[in-house]
C-alpha positions in Angstrom: 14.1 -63.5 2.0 12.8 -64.9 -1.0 15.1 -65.9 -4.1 13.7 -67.9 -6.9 15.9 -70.2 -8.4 14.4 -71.7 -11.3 10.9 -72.5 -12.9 10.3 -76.3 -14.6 7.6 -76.1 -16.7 4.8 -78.7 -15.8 1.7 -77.9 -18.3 0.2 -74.9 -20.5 -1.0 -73.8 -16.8 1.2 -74.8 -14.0 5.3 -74.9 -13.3 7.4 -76.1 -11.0 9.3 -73.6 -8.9 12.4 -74.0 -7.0 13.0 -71.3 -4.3 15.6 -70.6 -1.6 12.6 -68.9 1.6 12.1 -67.7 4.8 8.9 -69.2 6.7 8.3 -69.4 10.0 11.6 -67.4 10.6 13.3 -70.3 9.3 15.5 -70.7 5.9 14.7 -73.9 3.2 14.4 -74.8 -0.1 11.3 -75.2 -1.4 10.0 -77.0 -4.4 6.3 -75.8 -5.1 3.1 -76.0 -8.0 2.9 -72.8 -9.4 -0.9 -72.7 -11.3 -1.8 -69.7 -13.8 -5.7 -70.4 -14.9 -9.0 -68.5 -15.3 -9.9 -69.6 -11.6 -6.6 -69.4 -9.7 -3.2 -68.0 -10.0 -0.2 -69.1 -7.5 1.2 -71.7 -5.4 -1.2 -74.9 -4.5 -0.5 -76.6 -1.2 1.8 -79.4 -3.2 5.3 -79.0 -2.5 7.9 -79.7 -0.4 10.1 -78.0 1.9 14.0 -78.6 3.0 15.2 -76.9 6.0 18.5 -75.1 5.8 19.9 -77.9 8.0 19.0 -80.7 5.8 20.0 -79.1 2.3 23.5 -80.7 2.6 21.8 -84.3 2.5 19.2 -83.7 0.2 22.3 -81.7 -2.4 24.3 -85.1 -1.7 21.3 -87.9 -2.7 20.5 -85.8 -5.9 24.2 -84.9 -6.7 24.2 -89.3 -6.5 22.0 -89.2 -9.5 23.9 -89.9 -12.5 22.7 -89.4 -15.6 22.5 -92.9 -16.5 20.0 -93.4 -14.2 17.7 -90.7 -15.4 17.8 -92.4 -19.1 14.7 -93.7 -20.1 14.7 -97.5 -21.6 13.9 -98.1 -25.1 11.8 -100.1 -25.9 11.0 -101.7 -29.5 7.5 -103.3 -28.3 4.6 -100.7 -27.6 3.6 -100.2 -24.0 0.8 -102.4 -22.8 -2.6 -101.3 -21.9 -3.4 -102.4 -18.3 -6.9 -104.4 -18.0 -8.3 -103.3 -14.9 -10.0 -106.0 -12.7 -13.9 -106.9 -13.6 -14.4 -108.8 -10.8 -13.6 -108.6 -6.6 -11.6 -112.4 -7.5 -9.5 -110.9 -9.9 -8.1 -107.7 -7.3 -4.8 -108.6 -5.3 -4.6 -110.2 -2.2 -2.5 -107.5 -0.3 
């Protein structure tokens, strides 16, 4: 069983593509790159998949998302440009 659920649109040549599937014998939800170019058309390997059994969880953490959270900040100063490191000194100790 396939069943497509919805498309997000990602670029003029890929979409994101929610889909209730079958693989392996076993039932999920999975959330996959669709790609429509000159060189390729369909699914690329990045995605994920939710087994059937886990859906309940995964519904629950993004049903705890409110939509406060997903507001962006404003912001009256322009974004800085980062200054990548010239030297090995100036990288982070990690």
């Amino acid at each position: 069983m396939e069943k497509d659920i919805g498309k997000i649109p990602k670029n003029d040549q890929s979409e994101i593509v929610l889909r209730i599937d079958d693989f392996g014998g076993r039932r999920g939800f999975t959330i996959r790159e669709y790609v429509t170019s000159e060189r390729y058309t369909g699914f690329t390997k990045a995605g994920v998949r939710i087994l059937a059994k886990d859906f309940p969880k995964f519904k629950e953490m993004v049903n705890s998302i409110s939509e406060e959270d997903m507001k962006e900040e404003e912001s009256s100063e322009e974004p800085a440009e980062e200054k990548a490191p010239k030297s090995k000194e100036e990288l982070p100790d990690y």
